[in-house]
N, CA, C and O of each residue as an XYZ file, in Angstrom:
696
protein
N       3.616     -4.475     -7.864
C       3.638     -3.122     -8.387
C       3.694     -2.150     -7.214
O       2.920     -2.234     -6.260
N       4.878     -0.997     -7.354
C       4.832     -0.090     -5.887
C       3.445      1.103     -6.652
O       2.962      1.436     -7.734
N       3.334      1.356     -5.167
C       2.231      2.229     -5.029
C       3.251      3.576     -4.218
O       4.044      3.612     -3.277
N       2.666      4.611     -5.241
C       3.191      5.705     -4.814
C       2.282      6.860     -4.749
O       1.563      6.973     -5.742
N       2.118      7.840     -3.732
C       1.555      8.532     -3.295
C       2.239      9.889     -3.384
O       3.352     10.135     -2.920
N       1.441     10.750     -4.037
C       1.788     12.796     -3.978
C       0.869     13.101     -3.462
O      -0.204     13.178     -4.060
N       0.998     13.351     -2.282
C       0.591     14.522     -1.473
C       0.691     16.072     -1.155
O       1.651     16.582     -0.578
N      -0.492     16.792     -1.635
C       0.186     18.180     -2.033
C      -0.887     19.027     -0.801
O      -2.053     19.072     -0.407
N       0.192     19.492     -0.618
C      -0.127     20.308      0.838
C      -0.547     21.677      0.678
O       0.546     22.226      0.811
N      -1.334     22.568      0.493
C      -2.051     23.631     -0.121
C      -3.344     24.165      0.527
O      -4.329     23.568      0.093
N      -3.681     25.291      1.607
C      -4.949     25.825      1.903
C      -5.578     25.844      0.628
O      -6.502     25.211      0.116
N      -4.759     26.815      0.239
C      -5.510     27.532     -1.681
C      -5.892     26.143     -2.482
O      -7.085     26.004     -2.753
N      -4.994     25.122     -2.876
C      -5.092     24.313     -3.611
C      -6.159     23.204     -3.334
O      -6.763     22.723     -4.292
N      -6.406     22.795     -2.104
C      -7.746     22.164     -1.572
C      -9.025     22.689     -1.564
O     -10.097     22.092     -1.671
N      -8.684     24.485     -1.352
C     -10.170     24.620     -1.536
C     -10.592     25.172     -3.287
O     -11.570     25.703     -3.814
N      -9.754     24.873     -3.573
C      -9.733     25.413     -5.657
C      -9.063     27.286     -5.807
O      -9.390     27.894     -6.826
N      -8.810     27.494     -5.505
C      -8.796     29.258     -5.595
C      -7.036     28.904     -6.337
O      -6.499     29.763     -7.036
N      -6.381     27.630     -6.054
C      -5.027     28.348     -6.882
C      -4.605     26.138     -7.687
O      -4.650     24.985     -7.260
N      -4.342     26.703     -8.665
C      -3.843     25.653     -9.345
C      -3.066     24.739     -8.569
O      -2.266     25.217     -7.764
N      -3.218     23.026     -8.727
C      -2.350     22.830     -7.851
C      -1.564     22.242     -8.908
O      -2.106     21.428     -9.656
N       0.447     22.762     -9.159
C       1.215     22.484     -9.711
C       2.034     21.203     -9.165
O       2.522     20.268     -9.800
N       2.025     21.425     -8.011
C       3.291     20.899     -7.195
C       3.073     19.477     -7.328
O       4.170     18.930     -7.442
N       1.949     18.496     -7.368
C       1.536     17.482     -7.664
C       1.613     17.077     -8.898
O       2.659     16.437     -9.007
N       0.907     17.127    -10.130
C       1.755     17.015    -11.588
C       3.161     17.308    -11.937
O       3.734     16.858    -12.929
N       3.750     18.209    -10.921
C       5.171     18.291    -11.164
C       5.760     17.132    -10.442
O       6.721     16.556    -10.953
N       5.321     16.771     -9.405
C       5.866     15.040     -8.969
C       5.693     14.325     -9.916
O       6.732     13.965    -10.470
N       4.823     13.989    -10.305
C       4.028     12.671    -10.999
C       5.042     12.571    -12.435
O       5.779     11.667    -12.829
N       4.716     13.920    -13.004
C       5.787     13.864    -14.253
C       6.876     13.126    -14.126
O       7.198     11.975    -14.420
N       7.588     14.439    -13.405
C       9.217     13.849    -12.671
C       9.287     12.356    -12.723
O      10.113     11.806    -13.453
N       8.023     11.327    -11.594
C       8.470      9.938    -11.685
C       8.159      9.400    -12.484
O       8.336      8.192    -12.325
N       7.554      9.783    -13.759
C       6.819      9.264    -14.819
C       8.239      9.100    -15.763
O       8.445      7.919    -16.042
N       8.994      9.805    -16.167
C      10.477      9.910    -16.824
C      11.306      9.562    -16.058
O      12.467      9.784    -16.403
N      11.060      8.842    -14.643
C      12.680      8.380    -13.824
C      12.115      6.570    -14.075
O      12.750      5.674    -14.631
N      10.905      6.507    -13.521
C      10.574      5.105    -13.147
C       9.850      3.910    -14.472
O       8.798      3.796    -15.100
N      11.207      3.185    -14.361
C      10.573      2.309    -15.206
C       9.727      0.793    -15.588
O       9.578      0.161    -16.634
N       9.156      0.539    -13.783
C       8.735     -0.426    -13.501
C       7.723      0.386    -13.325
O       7.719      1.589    -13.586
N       6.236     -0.688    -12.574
C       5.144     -0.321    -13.180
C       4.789      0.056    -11.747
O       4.968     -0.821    -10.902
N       4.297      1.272    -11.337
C       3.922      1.992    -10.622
C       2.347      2.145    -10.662
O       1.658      1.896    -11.652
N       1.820      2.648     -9.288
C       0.497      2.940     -9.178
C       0.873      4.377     -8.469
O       1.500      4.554     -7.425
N       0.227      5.464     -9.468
C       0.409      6.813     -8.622
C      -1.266      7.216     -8.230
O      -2.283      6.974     -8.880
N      -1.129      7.805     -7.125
C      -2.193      8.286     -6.220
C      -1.772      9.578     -5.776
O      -0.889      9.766     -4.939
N      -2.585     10.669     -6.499
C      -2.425     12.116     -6.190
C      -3.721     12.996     -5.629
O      -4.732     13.181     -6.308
N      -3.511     13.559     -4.151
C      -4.478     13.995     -3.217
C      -3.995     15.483     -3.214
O      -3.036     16.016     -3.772
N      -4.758     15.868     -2.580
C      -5.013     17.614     -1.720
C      -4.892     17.901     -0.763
O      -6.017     18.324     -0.496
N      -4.112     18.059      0.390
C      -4.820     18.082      1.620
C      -4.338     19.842      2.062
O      -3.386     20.487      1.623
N      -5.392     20.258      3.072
C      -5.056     21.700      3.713
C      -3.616     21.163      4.386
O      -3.122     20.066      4.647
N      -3.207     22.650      4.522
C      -1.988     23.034      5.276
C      -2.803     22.509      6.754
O      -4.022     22.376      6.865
N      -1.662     22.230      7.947
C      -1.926     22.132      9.281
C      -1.486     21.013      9.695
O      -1.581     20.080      8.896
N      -0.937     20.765     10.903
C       0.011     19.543     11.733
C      -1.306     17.899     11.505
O      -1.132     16.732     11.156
N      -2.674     18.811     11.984
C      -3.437     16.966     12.176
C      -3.811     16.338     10.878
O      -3.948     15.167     10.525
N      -3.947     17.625     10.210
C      -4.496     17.412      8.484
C      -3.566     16.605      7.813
O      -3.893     15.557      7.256
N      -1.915     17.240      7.851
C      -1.604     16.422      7.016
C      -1.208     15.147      7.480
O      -1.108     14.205      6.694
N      -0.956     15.025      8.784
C      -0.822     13.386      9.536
C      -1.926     12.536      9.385
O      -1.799     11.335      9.149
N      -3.247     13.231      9.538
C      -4.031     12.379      8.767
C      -3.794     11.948      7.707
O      -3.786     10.730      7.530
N      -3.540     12.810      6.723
C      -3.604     12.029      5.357
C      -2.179     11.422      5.018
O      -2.043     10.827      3.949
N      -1.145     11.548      5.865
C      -0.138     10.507      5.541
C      -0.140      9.287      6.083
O       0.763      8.517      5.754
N      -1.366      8.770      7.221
C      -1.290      7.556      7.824
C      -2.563      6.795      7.280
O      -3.004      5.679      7.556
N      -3.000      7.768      6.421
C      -3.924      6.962      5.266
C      -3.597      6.753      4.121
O      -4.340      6.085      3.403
N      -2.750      7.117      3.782
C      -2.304      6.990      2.672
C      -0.933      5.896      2.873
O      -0.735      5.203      1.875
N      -0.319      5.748      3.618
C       0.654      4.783      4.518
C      -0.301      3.414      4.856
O      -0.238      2.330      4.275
N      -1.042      3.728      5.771
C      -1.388      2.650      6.053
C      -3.181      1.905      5.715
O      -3.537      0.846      6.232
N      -4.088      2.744      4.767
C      -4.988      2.453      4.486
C      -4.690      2.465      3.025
O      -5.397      1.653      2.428
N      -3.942      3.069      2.326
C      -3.847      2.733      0.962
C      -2.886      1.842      0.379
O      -2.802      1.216     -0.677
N      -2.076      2.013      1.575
C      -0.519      0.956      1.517
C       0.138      1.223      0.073
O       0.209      0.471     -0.899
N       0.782      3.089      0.329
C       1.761      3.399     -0.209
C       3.372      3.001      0.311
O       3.751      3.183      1.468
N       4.053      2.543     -0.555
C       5.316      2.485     -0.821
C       6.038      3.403     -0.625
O       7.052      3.205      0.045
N       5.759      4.696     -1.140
C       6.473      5.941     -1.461
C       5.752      7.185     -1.409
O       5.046      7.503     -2.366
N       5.868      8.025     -0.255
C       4.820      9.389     -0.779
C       5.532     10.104     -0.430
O       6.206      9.979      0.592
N       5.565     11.343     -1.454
C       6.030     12.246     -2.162
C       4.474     13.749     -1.778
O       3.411     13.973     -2.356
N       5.275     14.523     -0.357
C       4.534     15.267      0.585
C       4.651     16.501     -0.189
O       5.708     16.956      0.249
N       4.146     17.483     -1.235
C       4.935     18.510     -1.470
C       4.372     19.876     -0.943
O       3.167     20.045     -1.126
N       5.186     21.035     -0.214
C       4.177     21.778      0.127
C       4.468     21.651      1.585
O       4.952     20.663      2.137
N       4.052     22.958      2.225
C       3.915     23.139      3.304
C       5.185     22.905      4.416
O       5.093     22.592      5.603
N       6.433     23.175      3.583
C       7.916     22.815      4.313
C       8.663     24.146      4.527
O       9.880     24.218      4.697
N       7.671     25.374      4.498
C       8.421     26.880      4.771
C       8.472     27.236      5.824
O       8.840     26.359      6.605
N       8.276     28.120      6.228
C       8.673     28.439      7.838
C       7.406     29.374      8.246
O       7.382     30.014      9.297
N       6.501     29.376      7.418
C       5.085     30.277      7.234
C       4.526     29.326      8.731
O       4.977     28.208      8.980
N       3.544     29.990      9.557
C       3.121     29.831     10.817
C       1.840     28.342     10.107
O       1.587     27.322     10.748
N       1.417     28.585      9.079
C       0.636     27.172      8.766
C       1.577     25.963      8.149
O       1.081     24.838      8.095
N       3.074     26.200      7.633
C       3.372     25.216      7.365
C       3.959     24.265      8.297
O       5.088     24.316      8.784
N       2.969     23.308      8.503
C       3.423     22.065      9.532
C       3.851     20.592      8.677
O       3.933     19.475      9.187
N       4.021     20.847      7.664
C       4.003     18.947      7.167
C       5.517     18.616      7.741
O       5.662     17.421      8.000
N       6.381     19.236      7.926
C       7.688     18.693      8.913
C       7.032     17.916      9.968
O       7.117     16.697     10.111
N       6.239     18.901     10.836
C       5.909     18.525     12.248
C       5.252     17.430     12.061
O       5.678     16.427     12.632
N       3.708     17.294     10.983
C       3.019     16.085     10.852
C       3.674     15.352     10.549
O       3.321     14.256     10.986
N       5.261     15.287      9.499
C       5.457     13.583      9.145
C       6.130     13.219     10.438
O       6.061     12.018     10.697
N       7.005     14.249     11.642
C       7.657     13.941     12.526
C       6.869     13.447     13.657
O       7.362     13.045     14.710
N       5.567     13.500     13.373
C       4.492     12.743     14.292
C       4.290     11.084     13.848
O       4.285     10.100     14.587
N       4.181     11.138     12.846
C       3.689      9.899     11.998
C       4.793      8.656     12.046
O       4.507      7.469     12.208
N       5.997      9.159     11.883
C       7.476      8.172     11.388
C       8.289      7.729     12.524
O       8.792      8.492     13.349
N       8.387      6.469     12.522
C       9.298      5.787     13.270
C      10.843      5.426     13.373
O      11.512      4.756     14.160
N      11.246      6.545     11.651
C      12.428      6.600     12.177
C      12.845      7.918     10.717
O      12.340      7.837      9.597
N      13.661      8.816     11.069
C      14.426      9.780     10.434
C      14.833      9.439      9.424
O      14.810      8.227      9.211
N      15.407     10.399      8.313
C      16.205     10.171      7.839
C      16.878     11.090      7.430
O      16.675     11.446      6.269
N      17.702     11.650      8.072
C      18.314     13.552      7.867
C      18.872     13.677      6.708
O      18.726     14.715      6.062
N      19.680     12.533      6.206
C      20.824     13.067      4.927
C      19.633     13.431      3.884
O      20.022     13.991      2.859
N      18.188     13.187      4.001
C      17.616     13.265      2.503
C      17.539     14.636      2.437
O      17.798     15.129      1.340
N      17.227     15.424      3.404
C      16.976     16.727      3.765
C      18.139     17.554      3.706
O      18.116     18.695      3.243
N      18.918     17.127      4.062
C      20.352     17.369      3.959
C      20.601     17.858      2.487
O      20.777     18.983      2.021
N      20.551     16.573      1.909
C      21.011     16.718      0.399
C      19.925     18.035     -0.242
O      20.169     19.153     -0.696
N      18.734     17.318     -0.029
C      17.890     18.889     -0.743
C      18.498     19.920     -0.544
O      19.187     20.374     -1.457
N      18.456     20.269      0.114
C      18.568     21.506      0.389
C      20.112     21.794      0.121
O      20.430     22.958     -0.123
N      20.693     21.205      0.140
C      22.317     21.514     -0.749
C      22.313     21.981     -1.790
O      22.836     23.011     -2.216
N      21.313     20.731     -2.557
C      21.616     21.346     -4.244
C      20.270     22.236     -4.496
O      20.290     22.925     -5.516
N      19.231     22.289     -3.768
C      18.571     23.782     -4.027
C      19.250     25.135     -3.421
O      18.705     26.238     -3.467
N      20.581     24.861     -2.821
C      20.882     26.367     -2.564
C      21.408     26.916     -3.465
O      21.401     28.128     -3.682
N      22.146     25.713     -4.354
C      22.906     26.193     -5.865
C      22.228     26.798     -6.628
O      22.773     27.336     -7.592
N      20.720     26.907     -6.421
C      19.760     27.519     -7.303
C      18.797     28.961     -6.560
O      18.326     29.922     -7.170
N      18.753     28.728     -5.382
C      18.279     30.113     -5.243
C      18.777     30.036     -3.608
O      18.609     29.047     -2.894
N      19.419     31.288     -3.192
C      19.816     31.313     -1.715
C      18.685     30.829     -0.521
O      19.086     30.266      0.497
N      16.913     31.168     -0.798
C      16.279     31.142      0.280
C      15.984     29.687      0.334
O      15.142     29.223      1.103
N      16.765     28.895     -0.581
C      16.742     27.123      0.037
C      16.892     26.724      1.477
O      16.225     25.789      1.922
N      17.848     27.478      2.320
C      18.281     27.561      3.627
C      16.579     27.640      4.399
O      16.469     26.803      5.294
N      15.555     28.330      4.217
C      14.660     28.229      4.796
C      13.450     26.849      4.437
O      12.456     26.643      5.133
N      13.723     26.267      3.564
C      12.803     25.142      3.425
C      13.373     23.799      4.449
O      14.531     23.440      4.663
N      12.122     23.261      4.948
C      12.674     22.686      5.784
C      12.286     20.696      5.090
O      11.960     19.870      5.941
N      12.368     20.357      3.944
C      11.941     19.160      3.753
C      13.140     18.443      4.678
O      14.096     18.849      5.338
N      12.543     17.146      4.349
C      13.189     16.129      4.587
C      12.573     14.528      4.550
O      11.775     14.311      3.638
N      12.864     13.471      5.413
C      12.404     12.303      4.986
C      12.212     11.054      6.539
O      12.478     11.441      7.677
N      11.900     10.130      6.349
C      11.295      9.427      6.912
C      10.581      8.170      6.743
O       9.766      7.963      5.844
N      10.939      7.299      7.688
C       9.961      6.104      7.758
C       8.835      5.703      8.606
O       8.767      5.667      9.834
N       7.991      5.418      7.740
C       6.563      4.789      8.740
C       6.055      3.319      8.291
O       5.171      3.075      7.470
N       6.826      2.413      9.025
C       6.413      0.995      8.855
C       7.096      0.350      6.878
O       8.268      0.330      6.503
N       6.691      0.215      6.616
C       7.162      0.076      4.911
C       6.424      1.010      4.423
O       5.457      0.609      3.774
N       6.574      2.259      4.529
C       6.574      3.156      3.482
C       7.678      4.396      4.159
O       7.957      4.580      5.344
N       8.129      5.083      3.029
C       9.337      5.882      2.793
C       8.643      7.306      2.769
O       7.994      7.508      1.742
N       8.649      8.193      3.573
C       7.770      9.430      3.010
C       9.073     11.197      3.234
O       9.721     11.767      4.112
N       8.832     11.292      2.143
C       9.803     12.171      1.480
C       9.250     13.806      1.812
O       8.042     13.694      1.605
N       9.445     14.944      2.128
C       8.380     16.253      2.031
C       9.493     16.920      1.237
O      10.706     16.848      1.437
N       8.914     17.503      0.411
C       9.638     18.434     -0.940
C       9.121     19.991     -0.585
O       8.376     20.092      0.390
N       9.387     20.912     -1.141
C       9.287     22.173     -1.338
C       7.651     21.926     -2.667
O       7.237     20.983     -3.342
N       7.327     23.000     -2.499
C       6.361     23.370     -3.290
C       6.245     23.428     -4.830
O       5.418     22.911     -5.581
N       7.404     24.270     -5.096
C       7.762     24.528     -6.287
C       8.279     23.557     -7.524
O       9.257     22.830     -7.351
N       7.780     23.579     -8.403
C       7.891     22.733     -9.497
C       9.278     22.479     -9.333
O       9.817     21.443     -8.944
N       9.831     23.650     -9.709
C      11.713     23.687    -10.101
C      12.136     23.300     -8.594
O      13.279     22.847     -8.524
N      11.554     23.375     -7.580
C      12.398     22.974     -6.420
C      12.196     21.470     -6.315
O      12.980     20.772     -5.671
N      10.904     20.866     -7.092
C      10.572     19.549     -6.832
C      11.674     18.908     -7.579
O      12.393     18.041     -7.083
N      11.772     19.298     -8.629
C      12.893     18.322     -9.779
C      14.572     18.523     -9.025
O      15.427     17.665     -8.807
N      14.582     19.808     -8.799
C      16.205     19.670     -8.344
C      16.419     18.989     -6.819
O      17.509     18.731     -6.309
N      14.917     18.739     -6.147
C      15.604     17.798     -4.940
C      15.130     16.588     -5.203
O      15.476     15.795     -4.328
N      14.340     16.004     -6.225
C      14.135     14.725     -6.174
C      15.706     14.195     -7.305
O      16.223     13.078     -7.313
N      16.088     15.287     -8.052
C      17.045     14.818     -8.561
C      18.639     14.565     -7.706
O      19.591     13.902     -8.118
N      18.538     15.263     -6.535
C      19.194     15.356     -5.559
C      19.246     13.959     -5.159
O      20.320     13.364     -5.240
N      18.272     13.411     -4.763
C      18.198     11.888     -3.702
C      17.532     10.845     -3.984
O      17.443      9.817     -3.312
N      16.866     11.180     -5.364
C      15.747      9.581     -5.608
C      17.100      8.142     -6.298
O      16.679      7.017     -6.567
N      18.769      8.536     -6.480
C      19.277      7.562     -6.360
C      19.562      6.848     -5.570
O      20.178      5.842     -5.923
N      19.192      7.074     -3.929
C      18.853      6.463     -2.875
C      17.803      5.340     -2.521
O      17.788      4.218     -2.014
N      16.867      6.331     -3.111
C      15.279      5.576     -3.238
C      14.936      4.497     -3.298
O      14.290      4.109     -2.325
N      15.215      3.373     -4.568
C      14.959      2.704     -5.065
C      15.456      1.866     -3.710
O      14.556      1.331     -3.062
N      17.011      1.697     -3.175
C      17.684      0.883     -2.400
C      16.844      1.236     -0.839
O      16.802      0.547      0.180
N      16.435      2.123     -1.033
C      16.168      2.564      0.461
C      14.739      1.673      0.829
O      14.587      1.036      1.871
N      13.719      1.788     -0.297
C      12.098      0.989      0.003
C      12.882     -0.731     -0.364
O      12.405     -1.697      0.231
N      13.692     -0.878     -1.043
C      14.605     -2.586     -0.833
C      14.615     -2.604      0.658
O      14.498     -3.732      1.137
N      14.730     -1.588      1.529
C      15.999     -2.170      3.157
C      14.397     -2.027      3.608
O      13.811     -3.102      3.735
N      13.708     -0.942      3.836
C      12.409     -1.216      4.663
C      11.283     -2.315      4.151
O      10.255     -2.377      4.825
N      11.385     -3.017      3.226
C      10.747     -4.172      2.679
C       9.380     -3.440      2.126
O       8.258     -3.689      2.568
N       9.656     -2.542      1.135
C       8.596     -2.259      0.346
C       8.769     -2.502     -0.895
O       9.840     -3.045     -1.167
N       7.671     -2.154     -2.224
C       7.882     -2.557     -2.905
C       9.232     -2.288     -3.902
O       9.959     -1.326     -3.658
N       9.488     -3.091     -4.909
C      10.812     -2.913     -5.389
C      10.317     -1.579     -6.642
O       9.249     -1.688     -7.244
N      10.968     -0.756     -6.808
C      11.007      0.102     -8.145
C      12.472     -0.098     -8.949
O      13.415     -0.706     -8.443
N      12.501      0.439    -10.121
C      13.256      0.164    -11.522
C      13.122      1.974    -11.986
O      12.099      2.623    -12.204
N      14.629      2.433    -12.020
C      15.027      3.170    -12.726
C      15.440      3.827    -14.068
O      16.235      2.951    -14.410
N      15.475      4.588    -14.920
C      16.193      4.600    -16.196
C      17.482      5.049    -16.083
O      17.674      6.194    -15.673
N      18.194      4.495    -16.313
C      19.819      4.588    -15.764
C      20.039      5.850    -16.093
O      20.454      6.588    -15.199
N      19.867      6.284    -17.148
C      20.254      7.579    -18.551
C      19.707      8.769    -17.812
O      20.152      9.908    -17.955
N      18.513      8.374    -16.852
C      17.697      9.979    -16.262
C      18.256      9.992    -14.589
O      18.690     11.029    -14.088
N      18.156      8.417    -13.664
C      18.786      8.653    -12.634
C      19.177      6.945    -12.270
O      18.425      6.008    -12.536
N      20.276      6.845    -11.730
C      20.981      5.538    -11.935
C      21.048      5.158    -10.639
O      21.997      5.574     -9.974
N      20.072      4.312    -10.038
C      19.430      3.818     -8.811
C      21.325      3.376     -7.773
O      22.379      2.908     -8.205
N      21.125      3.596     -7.099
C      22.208      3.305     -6.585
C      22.001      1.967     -5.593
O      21.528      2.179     -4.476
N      22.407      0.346     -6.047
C      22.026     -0.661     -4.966
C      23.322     -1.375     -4.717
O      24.103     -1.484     -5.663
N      23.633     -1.870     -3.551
C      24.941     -2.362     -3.576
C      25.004     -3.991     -4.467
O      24.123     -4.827     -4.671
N      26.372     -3.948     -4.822
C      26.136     -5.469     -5.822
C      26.404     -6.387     -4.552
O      26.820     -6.325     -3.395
N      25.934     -7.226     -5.437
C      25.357     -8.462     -4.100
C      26.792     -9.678     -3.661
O      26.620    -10.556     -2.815
């Protein structure tokens, strides 16, 4: 069973003063894409470069996530560091995911150009950073999670199962 991890990146939202959306708006999202049996694990952590590297190399490598799903903290605001923390953490890039976001969120609102997600590997797990926003979460995970599935296949994590009808896993035939 993959283990998947939302990580929601939030001063306000860790210390309670603002709802945290951005996390149930993941979880949903993979709740209607994924149709193998998943373990989701949804945290808090403050905005800041050590904070959130902490909690992605615990959640990587003490909880032994598969997949985490960073949302939050990818603007260009002087506290948002989760770029910088996953670019501390990961042993290897992965630009087109970032790429793609931000393509098809510009079709939806021009200041997409300033979010800076993108993606990455740390050992067998895949770690993804999204925008904050509910509606920005769905139009970039709908952007690239047909990658996904094939992508935790090549780093030897666990396998996930798609619903063809919502997003149609893309794996090469054998």
């Amino acid at each position: 069973m993959a283990r998947i991890a939302v990580l929601t990146v939030s001063d306000r939202a860790f210390r309670g003063e603002y709802e945290d959306r951005g996390g149930p708006a993941c979880e949903a999202w993979l709740r209607g894409v994924i149709t193998s049996q998943v373990e989701i694990l949804r945290q808090i952590t403050p905005d800041g470069r050590v904070e959130v590297a902490t909690a992605l190399c615990d959640l990587a490598d003490t909880w032994g996530a598969d997949l985490i799903l960073a949302t939050g903290g990818t603007g260009p605001a002087p506290r948002d560091q989760t770029p910088e923390a996953m670019a501390d953490v990961i042993n290897m890039e992965l630009a087109g995911f970032g790429e793609a976001m931000r393509a098809a969120n510009g079709r939806v609102v021009a200041t997409a150009i300033l979010s800076r997600q993108g993606a990455g590997v740390r050992g067998k797990t895949l770690i993804i950073t999204l925008p904050g926003s509910p509606n920005a979460i769905s139009t970039s995970l709908e952007a690239i999670f047909a990658a996904v599935p094939y992508c935790l296949d090549l780093i030897g994590a666990a396998r996930i199962e798609t619903d063809p009808a919502v997003i149609k896993a893309h794996r090469p035939k054998p």
